[in-house]
NUMAR-149800 format. One record per residue (C-alpha): x, y, z; residue number from 0. Coordinates in pm, whole numbers, plus 50000, padded with zeros to 5 digits. Layout:
<kolmars>
{x=X, y=Y, z=Z, num=NUM}
...
</kolmars>
This chain:
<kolmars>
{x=85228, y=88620, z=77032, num=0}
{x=84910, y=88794, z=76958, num=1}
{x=85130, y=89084, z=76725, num=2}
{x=85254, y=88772, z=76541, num=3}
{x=84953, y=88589, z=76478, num=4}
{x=84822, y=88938, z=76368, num=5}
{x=85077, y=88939, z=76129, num=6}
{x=85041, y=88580, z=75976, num=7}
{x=84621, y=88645, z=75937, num=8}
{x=84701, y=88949, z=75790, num=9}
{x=84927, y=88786, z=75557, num=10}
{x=84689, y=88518, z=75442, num=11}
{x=84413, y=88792, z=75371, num=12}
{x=84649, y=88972, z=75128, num=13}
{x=84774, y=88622, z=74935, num=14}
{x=84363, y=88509, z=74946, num=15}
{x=84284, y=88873, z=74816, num=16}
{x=84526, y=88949, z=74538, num=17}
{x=84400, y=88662, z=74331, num=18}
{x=84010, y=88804, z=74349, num=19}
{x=84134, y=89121, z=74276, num=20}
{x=84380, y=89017, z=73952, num=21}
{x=84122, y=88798, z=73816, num=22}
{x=83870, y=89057, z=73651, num=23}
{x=84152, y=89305, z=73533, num=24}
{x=84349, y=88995, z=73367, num=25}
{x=84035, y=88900, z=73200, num=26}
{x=83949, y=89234, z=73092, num=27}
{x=84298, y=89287, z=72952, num=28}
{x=84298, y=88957, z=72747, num=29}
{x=83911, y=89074, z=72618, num=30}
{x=84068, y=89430, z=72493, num=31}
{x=84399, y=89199, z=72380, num=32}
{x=84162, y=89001, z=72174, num=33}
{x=83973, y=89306, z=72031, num=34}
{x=84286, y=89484, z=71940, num=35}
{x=84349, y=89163, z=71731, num=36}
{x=84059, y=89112, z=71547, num=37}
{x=84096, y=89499, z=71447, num=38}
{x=84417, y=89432, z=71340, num=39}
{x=84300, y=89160, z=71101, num=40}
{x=84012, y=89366, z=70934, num=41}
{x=84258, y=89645, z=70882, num=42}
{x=84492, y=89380, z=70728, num=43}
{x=84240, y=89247, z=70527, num=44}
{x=84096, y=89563, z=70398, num=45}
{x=84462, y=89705, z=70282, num=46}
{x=84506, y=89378, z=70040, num=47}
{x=84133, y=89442, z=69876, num=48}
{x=84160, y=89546, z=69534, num=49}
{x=84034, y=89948, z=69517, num=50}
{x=83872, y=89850, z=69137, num=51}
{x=83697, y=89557, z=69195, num=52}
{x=83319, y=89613, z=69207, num=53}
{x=83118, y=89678, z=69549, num=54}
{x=82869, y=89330, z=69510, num=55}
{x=82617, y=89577, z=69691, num=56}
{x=82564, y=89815, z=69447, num=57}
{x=82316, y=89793, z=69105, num=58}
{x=82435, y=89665, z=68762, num=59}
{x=82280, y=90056, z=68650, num=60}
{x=82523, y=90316, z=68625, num=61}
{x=82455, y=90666, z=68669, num=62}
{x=82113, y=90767, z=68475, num=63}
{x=81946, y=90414, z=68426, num=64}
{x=82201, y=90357, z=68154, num=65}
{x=82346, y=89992, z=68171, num=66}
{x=82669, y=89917, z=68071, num=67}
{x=82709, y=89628, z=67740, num=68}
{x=82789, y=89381, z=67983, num=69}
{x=82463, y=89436, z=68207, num=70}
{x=82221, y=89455, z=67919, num=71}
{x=81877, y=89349, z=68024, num=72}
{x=81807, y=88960, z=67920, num=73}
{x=81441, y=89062, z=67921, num=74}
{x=81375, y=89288, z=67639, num=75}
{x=81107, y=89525, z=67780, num=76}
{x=81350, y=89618, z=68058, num=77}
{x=81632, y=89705, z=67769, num=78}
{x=81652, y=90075, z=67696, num=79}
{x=81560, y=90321, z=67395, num=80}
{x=81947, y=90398, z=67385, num=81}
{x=82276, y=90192, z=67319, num=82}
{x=82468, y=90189, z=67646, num=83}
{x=82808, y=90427, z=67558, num=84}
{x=83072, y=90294, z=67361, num=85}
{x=82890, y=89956, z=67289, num=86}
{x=82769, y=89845, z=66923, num=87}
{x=82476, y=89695, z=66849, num=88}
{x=82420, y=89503, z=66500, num=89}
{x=82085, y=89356, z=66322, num=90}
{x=82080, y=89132, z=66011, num=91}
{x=81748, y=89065, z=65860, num=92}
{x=81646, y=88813, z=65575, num=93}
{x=81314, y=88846, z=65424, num=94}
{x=81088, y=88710, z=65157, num=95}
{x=80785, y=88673, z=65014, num=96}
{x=80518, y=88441, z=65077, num=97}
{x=80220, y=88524, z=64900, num=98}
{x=80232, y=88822, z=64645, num=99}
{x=79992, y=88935, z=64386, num=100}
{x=79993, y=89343, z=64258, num=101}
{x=79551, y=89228, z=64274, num=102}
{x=79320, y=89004, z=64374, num=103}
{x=79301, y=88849, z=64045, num=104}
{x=79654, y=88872, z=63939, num=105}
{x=79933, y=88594, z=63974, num=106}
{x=80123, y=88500, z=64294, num=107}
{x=80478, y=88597, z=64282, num=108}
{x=80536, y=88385, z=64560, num=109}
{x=80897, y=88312, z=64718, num=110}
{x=81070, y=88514, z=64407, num=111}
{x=81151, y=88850, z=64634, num=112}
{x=81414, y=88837, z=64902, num=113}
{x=81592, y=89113, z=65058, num=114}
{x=81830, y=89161, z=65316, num=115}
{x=81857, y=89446, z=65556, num=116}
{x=82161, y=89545, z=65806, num=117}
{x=82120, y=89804, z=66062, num=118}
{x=82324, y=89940, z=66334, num=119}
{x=82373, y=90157, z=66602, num=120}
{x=82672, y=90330, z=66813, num=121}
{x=82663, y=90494, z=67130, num=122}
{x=82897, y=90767, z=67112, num=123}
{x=82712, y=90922, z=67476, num=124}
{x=82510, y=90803, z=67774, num=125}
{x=82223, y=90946, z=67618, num=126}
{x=82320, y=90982, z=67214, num=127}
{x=82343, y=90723, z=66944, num=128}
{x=82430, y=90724, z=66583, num=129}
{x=82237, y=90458, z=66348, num=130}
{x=82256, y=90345, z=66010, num=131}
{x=82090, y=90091, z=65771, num=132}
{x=82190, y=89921, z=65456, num=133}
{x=81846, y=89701, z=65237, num=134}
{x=81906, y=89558, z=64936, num=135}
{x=81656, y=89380, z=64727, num=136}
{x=81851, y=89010, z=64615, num=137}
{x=81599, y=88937, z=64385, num=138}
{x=81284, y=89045, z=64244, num=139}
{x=80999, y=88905, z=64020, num=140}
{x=81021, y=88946, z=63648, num=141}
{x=81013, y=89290, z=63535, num=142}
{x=81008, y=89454, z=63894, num=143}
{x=81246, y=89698, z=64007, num=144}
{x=81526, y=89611, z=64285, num=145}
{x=81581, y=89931, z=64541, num=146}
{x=81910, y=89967, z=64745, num=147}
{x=81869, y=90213, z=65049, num=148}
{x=82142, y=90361, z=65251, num=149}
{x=82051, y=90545, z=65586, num=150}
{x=82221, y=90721, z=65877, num=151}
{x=82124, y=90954, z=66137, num=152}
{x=82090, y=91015, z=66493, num=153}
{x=81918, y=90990, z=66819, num=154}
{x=81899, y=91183, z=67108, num=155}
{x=81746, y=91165, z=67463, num=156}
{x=81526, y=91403, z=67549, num=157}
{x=81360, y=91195, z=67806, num=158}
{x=81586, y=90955, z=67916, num=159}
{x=81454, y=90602, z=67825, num=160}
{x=81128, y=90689, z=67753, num=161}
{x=81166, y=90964, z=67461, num=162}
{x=81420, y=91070, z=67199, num=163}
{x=81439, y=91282, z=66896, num=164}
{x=81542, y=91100, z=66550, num=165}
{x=81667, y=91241, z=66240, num=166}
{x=81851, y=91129, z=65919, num=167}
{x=81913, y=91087, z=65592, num=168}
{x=81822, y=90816, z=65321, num=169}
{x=81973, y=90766, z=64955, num=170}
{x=81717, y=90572, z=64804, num=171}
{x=81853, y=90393, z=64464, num=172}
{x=81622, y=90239, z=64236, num=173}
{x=81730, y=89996, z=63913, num=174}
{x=81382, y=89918, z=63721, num=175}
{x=81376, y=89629, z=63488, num=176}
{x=81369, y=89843, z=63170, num=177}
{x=81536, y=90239, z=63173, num=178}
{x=81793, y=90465, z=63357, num=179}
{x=81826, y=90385, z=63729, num=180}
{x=81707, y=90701, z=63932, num=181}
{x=81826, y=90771, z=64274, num=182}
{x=81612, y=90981, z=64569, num=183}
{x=81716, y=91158, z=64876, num=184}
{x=81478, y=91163, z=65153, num=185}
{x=81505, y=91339, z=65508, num=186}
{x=81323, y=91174, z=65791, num=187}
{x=81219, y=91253, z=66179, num=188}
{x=81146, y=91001, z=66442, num=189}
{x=81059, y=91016, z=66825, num=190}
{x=81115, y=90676, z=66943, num=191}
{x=80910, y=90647, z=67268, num=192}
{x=80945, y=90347, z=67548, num=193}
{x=80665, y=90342, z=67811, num=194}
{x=80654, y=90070, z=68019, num=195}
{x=80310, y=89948, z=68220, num=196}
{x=80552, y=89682, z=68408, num=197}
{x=80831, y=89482, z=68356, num=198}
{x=80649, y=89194, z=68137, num=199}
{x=80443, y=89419, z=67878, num=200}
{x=80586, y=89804, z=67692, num=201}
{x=80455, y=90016, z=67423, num=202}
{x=80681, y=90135, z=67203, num=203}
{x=80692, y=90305, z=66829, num=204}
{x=80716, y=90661, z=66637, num=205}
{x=81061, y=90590, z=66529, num=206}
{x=80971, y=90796, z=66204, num=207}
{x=80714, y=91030, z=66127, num=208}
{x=80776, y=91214, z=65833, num=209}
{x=80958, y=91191, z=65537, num=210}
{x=81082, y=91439, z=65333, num=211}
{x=81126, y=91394, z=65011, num=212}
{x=81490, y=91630, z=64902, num=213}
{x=81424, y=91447, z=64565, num=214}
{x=81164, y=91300, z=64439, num=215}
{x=81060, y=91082, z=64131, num=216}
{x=80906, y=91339, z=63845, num=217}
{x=80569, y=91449, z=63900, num=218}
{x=80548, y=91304, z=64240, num=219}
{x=80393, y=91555, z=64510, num=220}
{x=80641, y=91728, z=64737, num=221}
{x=80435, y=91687, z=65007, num=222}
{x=80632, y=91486, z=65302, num=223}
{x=80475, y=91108, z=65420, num=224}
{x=80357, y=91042, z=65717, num=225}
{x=80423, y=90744, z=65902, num=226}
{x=80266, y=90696, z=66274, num=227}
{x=80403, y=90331, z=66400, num=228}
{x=80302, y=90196, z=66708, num=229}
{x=80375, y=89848, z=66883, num=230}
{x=80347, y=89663, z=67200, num=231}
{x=80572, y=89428, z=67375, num=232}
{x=80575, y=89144, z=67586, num=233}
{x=80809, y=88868, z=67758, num=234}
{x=80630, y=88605, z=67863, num=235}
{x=80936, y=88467, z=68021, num=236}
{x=81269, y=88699, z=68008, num=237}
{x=81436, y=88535, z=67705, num=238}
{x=81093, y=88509, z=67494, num=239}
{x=80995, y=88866, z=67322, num=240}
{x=80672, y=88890, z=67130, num=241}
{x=80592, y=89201, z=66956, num=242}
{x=80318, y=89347, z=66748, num=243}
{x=80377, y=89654, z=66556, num=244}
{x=80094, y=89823, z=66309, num=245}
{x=80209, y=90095, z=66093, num=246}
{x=79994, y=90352, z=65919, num=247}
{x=80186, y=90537, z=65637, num=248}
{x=79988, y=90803, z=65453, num=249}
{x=80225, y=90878, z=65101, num=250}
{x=80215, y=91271, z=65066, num=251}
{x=80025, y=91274, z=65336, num=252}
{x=79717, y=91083, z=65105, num=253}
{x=79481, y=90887, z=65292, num=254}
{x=79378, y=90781, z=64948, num=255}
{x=79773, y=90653, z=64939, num=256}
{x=79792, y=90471, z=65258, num=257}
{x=79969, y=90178, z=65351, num=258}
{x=79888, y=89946, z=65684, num=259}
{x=80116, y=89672, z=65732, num=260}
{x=80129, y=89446, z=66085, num=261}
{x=80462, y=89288, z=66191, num=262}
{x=80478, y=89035, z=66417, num=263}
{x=80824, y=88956, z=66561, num=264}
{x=80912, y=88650, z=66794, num=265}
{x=81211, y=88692, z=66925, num=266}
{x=81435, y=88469, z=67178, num=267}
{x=81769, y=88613, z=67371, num=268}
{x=82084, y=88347, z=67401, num=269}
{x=82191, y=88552, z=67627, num=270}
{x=82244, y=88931, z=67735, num=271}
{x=82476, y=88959, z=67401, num=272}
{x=82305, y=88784, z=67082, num=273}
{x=81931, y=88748, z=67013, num=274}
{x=81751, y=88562, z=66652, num=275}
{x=81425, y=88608, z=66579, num=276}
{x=81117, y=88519, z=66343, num=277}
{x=80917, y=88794, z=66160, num=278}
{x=80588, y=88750, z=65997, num=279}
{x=80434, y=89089, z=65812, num=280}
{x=80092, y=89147, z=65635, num=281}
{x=80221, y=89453, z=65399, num=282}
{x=79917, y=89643, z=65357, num=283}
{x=79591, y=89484, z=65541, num=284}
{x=79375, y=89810, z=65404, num=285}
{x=79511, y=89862, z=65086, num=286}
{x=79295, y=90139, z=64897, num=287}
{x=79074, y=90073, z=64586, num=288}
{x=79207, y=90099, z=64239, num=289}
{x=79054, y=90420, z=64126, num=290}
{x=79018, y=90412, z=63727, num=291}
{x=79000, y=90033, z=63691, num=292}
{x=78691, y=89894, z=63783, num=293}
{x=78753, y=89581, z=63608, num=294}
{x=79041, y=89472, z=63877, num=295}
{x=79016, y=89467, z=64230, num=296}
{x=79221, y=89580, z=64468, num=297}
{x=79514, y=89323, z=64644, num=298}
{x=79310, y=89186, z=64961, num=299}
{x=79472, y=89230, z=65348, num=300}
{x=79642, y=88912, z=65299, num=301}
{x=79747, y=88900, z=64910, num=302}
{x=80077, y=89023, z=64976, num=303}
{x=80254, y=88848, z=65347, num=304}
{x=80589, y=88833, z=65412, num=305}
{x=80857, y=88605, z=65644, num=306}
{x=81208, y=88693, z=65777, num=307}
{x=81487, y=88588, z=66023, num=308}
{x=81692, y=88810, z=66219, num=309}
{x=81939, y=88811, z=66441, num=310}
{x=82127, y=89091, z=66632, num=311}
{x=82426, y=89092, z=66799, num=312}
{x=82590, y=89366, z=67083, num=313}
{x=82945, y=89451, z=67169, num=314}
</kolmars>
């Protein structure tokens, strides 16, 4: 009797046991079950990702700072000295005359000179360009001479967004109101430099700093021009650019000959792709004295002013 209730206790122990005993190894099982799942459904989803699409993580800049056409800074301070490679950049500029007078006491030629201007650039490298410019003169005043210039060269980084190297070539055609036309050939250098203080205000100039004159008009000095251009820019607000260049250009390298004109550009960006602007220019605000002709004075800062539109366009 005692052997056999022995043997039933013992059998209830072992049914009440298993269950304790099951219940943690079941549940760890259907944990590492559920694991192996989820694995299974990242790996699934990871194989039917597309391999080209871009990583949302990473920077718009590609190696070297330089953006691609499709990134292009809306805020121009932030855009770069260089053309992003394979991308095209064009500029179309319309200007005239406002006020106009050869001297203080001559006539106003007002609104009777206007000239358009196309430029361009190409980047055929991360870090090289090739640019070119076409101005024509549309009309001129009675008895002035209209110029057609044709210009191409190239730019180089030698500093990567903050200095390049610049140099060219420009056919210079000239048809004066009485005579032969007469054409010159003039080699220039630039180094465009970019510095920026922060990403609302740059400085930026030098694109050309002497001129060499290959041919020149007769009896004009061979000695090259000198040009030292500076300007600062500014975006109040990313699509607004205000800029405000002054330009001092010394003709054979003559301070007697010097030129100092001030551009101000206003400039607002669509978008990353097309910008138009408004351009106001006082040609020569320190114009030298007439030597030889005392009886005329010389043009005052703001005797000769000039307006244009742009607008530039990228691809």
């Amino acid at each position: 009797m005692l052997a056999r209730l022995l043997t039933f206790r013992s059998l209830a122990m072992l049914l009440c046991t298993a269950p304790a005993i099951m219940y943690p190894s079941l549940r760890t099982a259907h944990a590492a079950g559920a694991e192996a799942e989820d694995a299974s459904d990242e790996g699934g989803e990871g194989t039917e990702e597309d391999p080209k699409a871009p990583d949302p993580t990473q920077p718009i800049l590609a190696a070297g700072g330089n953006y691609d056409i499709e990134h292009i800074p809306l805020n121009e301070v932030m855009r770069t000295l260089l053309i992003p490679e394979k991308a095209l950049e064009l500029e179309l500029h319309y200007d005239f005359d406002i006020q106009a007078k050869a001297c203080s006491s001559c006539p106003s030629e007002s609104f009777k000179t206007h000239t358009f201007t196309i430029l361009g650039r190409y980047g055929v490298g991360p870090t090289t360009n090739v640019v070119g410019g076409f101005m024509f003169d549309a009309a001129v005043p009675d008895g002035a001479d209209k110029e057609y210039d044709v210009a191409a060269g190239i730019d180089q980084a030698i500093v990567y967004d903050i200095l390049d190297v610049r140099a060219g070539i420009q056919l210079s055609f000239v048809s004066p109101a009485m005579g032969d036309s007469q054409n010159y050939v003039d080699f220039f250098v630039g180094l465009p430099v970019k510095y920026r203080f922060s990403d609302k205000i740059a400085f930026i100039g030098l694109e050309r700093i002497l001129v060499i004159k290959a041919k020149k008009p007769d009896g004009a000095d061979g000695t090259p021009d000198l040009i030292f251009s500076i300007a600062g820019e500014a975006n109040p607000i990313d699509q607004l650019a205000v800029i405000l260049r002054v330009s001092l250009n010394l003709t054979a390298a003559d301070f007697d000959q010097r030129r100092l004109p001030v551009e101000l550009d206003v400039q607002y960006s669509l978008n990353r792709q097309f910008d138009i602007g408004l351009e106001i220019i006082a040609k020569n605000i320190a114009p030298p004295s007439l030597k030889g002709m005392p009886m005329v004075s010389a043009a005052g800062a703001l005797d000769n002013v000039g307006m244009g539109l742009f607008v530039k366009g990228r691809m």
